[in-house]
N, C-alpha and C positions, 0 to 999 in steps of 0.2 A: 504494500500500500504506500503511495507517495500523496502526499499536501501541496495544495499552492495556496498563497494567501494574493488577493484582491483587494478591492474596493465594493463595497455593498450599493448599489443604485435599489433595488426594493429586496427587502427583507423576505425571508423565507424557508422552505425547505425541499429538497427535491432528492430522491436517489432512482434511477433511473438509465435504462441502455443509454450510450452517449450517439448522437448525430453528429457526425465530423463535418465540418466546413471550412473548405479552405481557398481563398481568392487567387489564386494562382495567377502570375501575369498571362494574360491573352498571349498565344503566340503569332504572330503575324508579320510579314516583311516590313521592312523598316527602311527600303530604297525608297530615293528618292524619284517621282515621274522624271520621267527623261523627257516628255515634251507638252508644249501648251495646252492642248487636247488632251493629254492624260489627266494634265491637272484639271481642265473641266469636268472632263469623267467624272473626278474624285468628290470633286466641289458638287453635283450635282447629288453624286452617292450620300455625300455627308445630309444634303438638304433633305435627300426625302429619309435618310434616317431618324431627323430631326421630326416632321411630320409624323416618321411613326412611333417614336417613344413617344411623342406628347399624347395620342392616340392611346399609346396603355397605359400613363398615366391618369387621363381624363375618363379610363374603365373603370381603372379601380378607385376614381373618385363617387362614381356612381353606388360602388360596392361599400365605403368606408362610412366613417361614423364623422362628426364633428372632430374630435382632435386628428385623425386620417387625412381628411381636406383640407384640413389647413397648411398640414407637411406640403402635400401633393401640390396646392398652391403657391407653395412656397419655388419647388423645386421647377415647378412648368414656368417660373417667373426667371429663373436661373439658365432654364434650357434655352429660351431665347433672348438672355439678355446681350445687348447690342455690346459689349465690351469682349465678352464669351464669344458671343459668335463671330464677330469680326474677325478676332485673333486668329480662332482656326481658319477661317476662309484667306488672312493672310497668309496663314501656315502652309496651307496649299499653293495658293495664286502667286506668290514672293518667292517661298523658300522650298517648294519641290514635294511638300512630304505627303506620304498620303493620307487619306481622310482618317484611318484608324489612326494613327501616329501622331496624327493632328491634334485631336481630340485629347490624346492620352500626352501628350505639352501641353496645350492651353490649360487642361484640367490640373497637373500639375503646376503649374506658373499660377490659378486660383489659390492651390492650397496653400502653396507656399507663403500665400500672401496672407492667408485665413489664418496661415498656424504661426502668424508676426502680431497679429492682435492683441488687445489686451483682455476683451472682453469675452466673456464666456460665449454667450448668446454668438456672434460673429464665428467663432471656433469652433462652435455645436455643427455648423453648416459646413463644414468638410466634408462628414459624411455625406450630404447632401449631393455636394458636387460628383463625390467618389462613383455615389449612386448614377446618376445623371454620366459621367462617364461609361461606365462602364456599359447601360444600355445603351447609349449610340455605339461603343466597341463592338458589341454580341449584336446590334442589328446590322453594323457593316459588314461582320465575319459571317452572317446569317447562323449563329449560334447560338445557342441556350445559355442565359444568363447565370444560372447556376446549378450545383442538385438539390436546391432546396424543394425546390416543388415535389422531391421524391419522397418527404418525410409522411409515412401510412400511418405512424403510428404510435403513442404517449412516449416521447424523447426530450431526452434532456438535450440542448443544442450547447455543443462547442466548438468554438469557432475564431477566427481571426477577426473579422468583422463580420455585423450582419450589416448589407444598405435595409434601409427605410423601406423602402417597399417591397424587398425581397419577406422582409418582415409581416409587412399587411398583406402579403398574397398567401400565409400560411392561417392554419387552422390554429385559435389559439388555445384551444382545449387539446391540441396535440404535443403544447409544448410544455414540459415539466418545470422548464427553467433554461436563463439565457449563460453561458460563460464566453468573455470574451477574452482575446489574447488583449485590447486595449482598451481606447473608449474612455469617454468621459460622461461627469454628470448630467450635463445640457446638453447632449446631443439628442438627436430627435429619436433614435433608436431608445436610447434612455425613457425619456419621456413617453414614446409608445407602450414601451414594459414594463412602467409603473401605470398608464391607464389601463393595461389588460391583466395590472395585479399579479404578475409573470417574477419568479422567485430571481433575482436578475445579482450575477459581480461582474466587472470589468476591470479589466487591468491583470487579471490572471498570463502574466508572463509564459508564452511557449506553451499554454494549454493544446490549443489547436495541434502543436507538432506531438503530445505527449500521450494524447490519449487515444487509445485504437479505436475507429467506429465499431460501433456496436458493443463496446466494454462497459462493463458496471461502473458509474461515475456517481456520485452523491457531494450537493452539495449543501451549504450550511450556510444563506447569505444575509444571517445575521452577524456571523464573524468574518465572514469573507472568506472562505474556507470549499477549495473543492480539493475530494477525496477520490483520488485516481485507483482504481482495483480496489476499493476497501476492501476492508475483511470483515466478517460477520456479523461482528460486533457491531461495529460504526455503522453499516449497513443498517442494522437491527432501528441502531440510537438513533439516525435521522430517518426512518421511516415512523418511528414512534413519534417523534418530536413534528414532522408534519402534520399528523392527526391532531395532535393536541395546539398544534397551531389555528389548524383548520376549524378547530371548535370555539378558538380565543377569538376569530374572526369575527366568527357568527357571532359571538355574544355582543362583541365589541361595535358593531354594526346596529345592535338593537339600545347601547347605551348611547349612541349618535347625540342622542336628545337632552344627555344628563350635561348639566352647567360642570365646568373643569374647577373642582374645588377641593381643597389640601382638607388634608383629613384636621388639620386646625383653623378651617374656615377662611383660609384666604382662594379670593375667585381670580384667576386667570382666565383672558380671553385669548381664545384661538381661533384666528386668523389663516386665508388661506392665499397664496402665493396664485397668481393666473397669467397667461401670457396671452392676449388674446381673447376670443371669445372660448377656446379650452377650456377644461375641467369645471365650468360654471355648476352643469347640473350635480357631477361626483362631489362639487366643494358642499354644495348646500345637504348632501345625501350625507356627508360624513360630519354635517354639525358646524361648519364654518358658521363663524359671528359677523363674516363680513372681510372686506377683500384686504387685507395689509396692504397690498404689492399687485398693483394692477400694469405690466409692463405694455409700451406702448408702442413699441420700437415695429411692431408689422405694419403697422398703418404707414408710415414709409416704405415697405415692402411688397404691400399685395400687388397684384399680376401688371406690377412695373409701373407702378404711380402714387402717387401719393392720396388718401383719400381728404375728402374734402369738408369744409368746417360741418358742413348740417349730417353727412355722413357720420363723422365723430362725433357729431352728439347723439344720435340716434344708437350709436353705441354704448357708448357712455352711460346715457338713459337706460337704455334695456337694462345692464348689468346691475345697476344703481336699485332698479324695479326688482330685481330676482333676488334683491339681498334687503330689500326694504325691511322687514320685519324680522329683519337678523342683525343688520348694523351696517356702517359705511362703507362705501366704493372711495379706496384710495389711490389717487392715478399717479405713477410717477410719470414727468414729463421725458420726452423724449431722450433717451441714454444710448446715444450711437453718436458716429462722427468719422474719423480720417478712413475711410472703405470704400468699396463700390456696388456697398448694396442700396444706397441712395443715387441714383443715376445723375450723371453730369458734377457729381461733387466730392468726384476721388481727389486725395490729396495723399500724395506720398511723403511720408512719416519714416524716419529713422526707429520710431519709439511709440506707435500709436498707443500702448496701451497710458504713457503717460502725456498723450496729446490731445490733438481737435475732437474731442468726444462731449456729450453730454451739453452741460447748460454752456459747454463754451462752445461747443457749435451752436447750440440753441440763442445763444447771442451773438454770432455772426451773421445766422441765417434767420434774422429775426421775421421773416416775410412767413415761413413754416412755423415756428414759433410764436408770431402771432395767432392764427390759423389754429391751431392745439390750445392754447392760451383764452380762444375764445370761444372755442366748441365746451369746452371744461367748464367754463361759467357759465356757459346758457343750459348745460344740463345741469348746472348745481342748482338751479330753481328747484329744484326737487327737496333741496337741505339735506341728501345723502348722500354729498358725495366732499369727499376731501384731495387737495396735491401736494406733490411734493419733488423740490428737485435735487436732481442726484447729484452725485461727484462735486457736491461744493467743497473746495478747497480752504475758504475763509470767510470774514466780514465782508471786506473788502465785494470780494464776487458778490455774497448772496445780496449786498445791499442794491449793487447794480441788478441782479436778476428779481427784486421783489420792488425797483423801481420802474422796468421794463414791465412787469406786471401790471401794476398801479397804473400806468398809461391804458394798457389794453380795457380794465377797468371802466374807466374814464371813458375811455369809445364806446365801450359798449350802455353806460347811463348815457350819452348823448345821443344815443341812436332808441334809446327808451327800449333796450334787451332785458331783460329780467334775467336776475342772477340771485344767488346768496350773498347780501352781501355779509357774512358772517362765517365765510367758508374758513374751513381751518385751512391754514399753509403753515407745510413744513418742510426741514430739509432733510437728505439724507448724510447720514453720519458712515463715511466709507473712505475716508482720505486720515491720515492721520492728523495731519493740521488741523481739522478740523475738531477729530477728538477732543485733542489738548487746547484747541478755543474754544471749546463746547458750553462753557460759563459765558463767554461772551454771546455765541450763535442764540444762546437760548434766550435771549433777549430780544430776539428779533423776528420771533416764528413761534407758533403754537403749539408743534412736536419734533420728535425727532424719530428717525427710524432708521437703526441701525442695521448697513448692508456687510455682512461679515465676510462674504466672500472678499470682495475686493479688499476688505481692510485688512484683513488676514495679509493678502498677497503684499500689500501695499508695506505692511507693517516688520512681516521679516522678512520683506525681497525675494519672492518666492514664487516663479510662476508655476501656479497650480495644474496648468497643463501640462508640465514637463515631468515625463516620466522617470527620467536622469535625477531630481531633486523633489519628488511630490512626496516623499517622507520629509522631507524641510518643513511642508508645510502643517502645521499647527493650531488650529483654534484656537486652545487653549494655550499658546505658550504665554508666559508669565507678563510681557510686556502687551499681549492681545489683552489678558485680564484687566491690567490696572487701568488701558483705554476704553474698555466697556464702562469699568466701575466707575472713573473716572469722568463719562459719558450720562452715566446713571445718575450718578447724585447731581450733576450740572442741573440736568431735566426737573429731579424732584425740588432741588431749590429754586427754582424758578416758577415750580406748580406747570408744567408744560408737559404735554403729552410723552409717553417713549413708547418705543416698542422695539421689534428686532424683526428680520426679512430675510436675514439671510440661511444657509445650508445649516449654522449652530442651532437656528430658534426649533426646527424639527429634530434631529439628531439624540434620539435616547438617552443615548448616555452624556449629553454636556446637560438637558434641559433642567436636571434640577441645578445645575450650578451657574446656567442662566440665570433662573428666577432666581437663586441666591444671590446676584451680582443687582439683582432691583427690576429688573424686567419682567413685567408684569402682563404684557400685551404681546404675544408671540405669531408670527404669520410664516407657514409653511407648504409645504407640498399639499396640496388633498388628500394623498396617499398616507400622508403621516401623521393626519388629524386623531385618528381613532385611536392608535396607541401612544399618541401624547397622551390625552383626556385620560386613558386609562393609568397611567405612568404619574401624570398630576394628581389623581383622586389617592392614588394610596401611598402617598408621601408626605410626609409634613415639611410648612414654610419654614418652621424655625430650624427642621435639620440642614434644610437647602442652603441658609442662612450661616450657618455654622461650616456646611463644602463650601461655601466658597470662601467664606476670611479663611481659611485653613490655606487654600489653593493660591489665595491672593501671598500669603506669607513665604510661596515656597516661591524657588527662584530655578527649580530644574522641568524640563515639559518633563521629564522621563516618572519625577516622584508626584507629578499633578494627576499622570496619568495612573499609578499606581492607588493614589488616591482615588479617584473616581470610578475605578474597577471595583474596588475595595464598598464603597457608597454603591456603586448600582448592584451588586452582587446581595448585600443585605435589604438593600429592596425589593430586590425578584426574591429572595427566601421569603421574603414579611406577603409577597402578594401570590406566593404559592401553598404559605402556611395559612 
């Protein structure tokens, strides 16, 4: 029996024959056309391959659910956007190559540029392209895109990558559980296998080369943990441990409705994370109080335009409606910038992740920014909805960006638009500067809401996508603590809103030493609403209180972590006794 440890994307358990999958490069000539007519040939070849992937794309949009069509829309906006496809059409027409080869540089020259970002959401789209390449490859080769379609029968899938829709074209009741050799949190394969509840690790190093198809695999992706050839035993103990998972569900699904309150009467609201019009129904199903983290960044991206002010509030509105009698629609404003998934406004960046992004594009390009700025208000007539804007760095910025507001404001009372005017405005807490001004920022805004991924990254120089160094990265390391807490008491001495959005506020095992750090208001996945609530109800505030000055006092990640193993471990004994 051999172990691999992972990254957990959704909790669970599976043991299971394993399905091999492995992406092999295409093999396919790599000469160059020897003359003008060849290359038309090619250029022709490439277009109507183009026709037809978009053709099974828009099939299996017909077939998918709401978070399915949003991918699918995402990727048909990719297939033909005019940078993408230019490129290859010079690849061909310029430089000789032919249409497969073409593809597979332009699609590489994308990634490369994907995988320089700073931003999660930007990097999630790799796989996208990966996908999008590879069917125009398999329709130029006239090939089968993979052997996925061959899966008859309840398998556990391992694998190098799976694309997006090789994903949606399979039976989700056939799949035991996902393991990938890579992969991140925000990718959209991610995000599919936590809406189909699908036991899911990534980042399982060399799985795909290790395990023979059709071998006993068992995995455990609450620890991160696949077990290659188990033996008996382990076999036995995650086959047990899924049953009784399976029953925790169900109950846990029927407590939806119970308020999240510490068995010494303190009430936590949970909040649920949405990208989109995604997971609205699953949020409200699994007891969401209302949306923390309404990201906004597609309405720049749907099928290659921007949409437009009365569009976004109709949006706006709707979500605002679906949550009315559960609590507010929090929008952050637009968190993108130096890329080319906003058309005509690529800017090339040494260093995007610490550049034109966020409210400092959103005040360069204040013609879009107004436009968002104004759709927000005129659905805040409703009094359920709150904003808030990201990556502010200081005083200095948010003063400028809540006086650019106060104009849009002002336009909209002299055009007699009805709005709130008592809307809460907040910023988000995700730069460090800001932390450590966080006594000042609170002076000037009604909450705060902390985004931990980026602060995280930002805090100990860490990018979280990089495989090389992603044990660097830390939550919890000591200096991330004392800028929460230190974030915490800002907010409460001021009497201003807090709360948390980021990958920590759901994550089991940090959440009691969140609420111990003073965060009270926590906004997560949907997926992880149900076993918060349960996690919050059989814990007490004052122990939570007590992890974290302990945690706050140490000064090593390695003995913070030792603590918190130590605290959640007497917790699952107290909620199994």
């Amino acid at each position: 029996m051999k172990s691999i440890q992972g990254r957990t994307i959704f909790a669970g358990y599976a043991c299971q024959k394993a399905f091999v999958i492995r992406h092999d490069k295409p093999a396919f000539s790599r000469e160059k056309c020897a003359d003008e007519e060849s290359r038309r040939r090619e250029l022709v070849h490439y277009r109507e391959a183009t026709e037809s992937v978009d053709a099974s794309l828009r099939a299996l949009m017909d077939k998918g659910g709401a978070d399915e069509i949003a991918i699918l829309e995402a990727q048909c906006f990719m297939l033909h956007d005019p940078d993408f496809t230019s490129r290859i059409a010079d690849l061909i027409m310029k430089e000789g190559h032919n249409a497969p080869h073409a593809v597979e540089l332009a699609a590489a020259d994308v990634i490369q540029s994907l995988s320089r970002l700073g931003s999660e959401m930007f990097r999630g789209n790799i796989s996208d392209i990966q996908d999008i390449a590879s069917r125009l490859i398999a329709t130029l080769l006239k090939e089968s895109l993979s052997n996925i379609k061959k899966l008859e029968s309840i398998s556990l899938i391992v694998a190098d990558t799976i694309l997006p829709s090789e994903l949606m074209s399979m039976d989700p009741s056939l799949i035991a559980g996902i393991c990938l050799d890579g992969g991140g949190p925000t990718s959209h394969v991610a995000i599919l296998a936590r809406a189909m509840n699908i036991p899911c690790v990534f980042g399982l190093k060399d799985a795909s080369c290790l395990v023979k198809p059709g071998s006993l695999v068992a995995l455990d992706a609450f620890s991160a943990t696949l077990y290659i050839d188990p033996d008996e035993a382990t076999a036995m103990r995650i086959r047990r441990r899924k049953e009784a998972n399976d029953e925790e569900l169900k109950a846990l699904a029927e407590d939806a409705v119970l308020p999240a309150i510490t068995l010494d009467g303190v009430r936590i609201t949970l909040e649920c994370n949405i990208e989109g019009l995604d997971y609205v129904d699953s949020s409200i199903r699994n007891g969401a109080e209302g949306v923390g983290l309404f990201r906004t960044e597609f309405l720049l991206m749907g099928e290659g335009r921007t949409y437009s002010e009365d569009e976004q509030v109709e949006i706006y509105s709707s979500i605002a409606k679906s949550f009315r009698k559960r609590g507010k629609l929090t929008i952050r404003t637009y968190d993108m910038g130096g890329d080319k998934v906003v058309k005509d406004m690529s800017v090339a960046e040494d260093n995007p992740v610490l550049g034109w992004r966020a409210v400092r594009f959103c005040m360069d390009e204040k013609n879009i920014f107004r436009t968002q700025l104004r759709a927000i208000l005129r659905a805040s007539a409703c009094r359920r909805i709150r904003i808030m804007f990201p990556m502010v760095s200081g005083s200095d910025e948010l003063d400028d960006v809540l006086a650019f507001f106060e104009s849009v404001k002002e336009e909209c009372r002299r055009e007699g638009l009805a709005f709130d005017e008592d809307l809460e405005v907040g910023t988000m807490i995700e730069v460090p500067s800001a932390a450590i001004t966080s006594d000042i920022l609170a002076k000037k805004v009604d909450f705060f809401s902390v985004g931990t991924n980026d602060l995280t990254q930002y805090t100990i120089a860490v990018d979280r996508g990089n495989e090389k160094i992603s044990y660097l990265y830390k939550e919890y390391h000591p200096a991330m603590l004392r800028l929460l807490k230190m974030t915490a008491d800002a907010a409460h001495r001021s009497g201003i809103g807090l709360s948390m959005c980021g990958e920590m506020a759901g994550n089991p095992a940090l959440i009691a030493l969140v609420i111990g750090l003073g965060y009270r208001q926590l906004s997560m996945n949907p997926a992880s609403l149900l076993s918060a609530r349960k996690l919050i109800r059989s814990m007490n505030f004052s122990s939570a209180e007590a992890l974290a000055k302990q945690a706050l006092d140490m000064t090593s990640c390695r003995d913070i972590e030792d603590l918190l193993e130590k605290f959640n471990a007497e917790t699952r004994d107290k909620q199994q006794g």
